[in-house]
N, C-alpha and C positions, 0 to 999 in steps of 0.2 A: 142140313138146316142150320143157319145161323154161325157165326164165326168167331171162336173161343181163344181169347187171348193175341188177338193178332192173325189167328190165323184160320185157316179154310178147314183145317181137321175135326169132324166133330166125334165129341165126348160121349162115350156111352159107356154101359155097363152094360150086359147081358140084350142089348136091344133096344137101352131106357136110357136117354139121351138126358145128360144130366140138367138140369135148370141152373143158371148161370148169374139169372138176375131175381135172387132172391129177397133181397132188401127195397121194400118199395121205397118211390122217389124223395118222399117226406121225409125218411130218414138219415137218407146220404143228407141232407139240407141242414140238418138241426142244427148244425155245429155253425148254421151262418151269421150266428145270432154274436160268435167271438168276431166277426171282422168288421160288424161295426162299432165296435168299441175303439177301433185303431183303423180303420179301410185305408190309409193312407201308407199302412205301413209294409214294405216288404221285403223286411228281415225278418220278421217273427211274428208270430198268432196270438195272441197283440202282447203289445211291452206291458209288464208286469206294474205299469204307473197310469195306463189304460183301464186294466181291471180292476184296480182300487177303484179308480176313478167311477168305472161305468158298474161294477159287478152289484150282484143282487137284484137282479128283476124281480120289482115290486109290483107291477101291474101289469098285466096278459090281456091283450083285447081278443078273443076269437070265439067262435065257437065250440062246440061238443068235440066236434071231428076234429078239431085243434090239440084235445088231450092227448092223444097216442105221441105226438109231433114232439109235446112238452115230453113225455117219458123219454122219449129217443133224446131228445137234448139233454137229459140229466145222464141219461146212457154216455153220451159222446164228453158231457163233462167229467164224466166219473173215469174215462177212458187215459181224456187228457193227462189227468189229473196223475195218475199212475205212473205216464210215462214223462210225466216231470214239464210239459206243458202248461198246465197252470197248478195256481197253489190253493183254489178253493174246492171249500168239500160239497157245497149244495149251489146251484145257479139261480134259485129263484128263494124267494123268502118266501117261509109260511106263516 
């Protein structure tokens, strides 16, 4: 069942086929929120005169089911942020 990394061999452990797609699809997305501050750009996730410019989301339009989406975006800024990607510590103001 199903094809792991390329290829037709599937993954198990003792008979219990491992789940592969762990991360629901909201989450991969969060980080969409860095390309348009710069979508034009593709050398880097965006130039560091982009995020001055655009950084600190000040208003959120969505509803309830939108919060988890918010944490995974603070996740995936906090990720960045680590690996020297960008320079801010929080992506939305409170």
């Amino acid at each position: 069942m199903g094809a792991a990394f390329g290829t037709s061999k599937r993954l198990d452990y003792n008979g219990y086929e491992y789940e592969l797609s762990t991360m629901p699809g909201w989450a991969g997305s969060s980080w969409y929120w860095f390309r348009y501050m710069d979508a034009n750009n593709d050398d880097a996730l965006p130039l560091k005169e982009a995020i001055e410019y655009w950084k600190d989301v000040d208003l959120y339009i969505g509803g309830s089911e939108h919060a988890t989406a918010l944490l995974y975006s603070r996740f995936w800024n906090k990720f960045m942020r680590d690996i020297g990607l960008v320079d801010m510590e929080e992506p939305f103001k409170s």
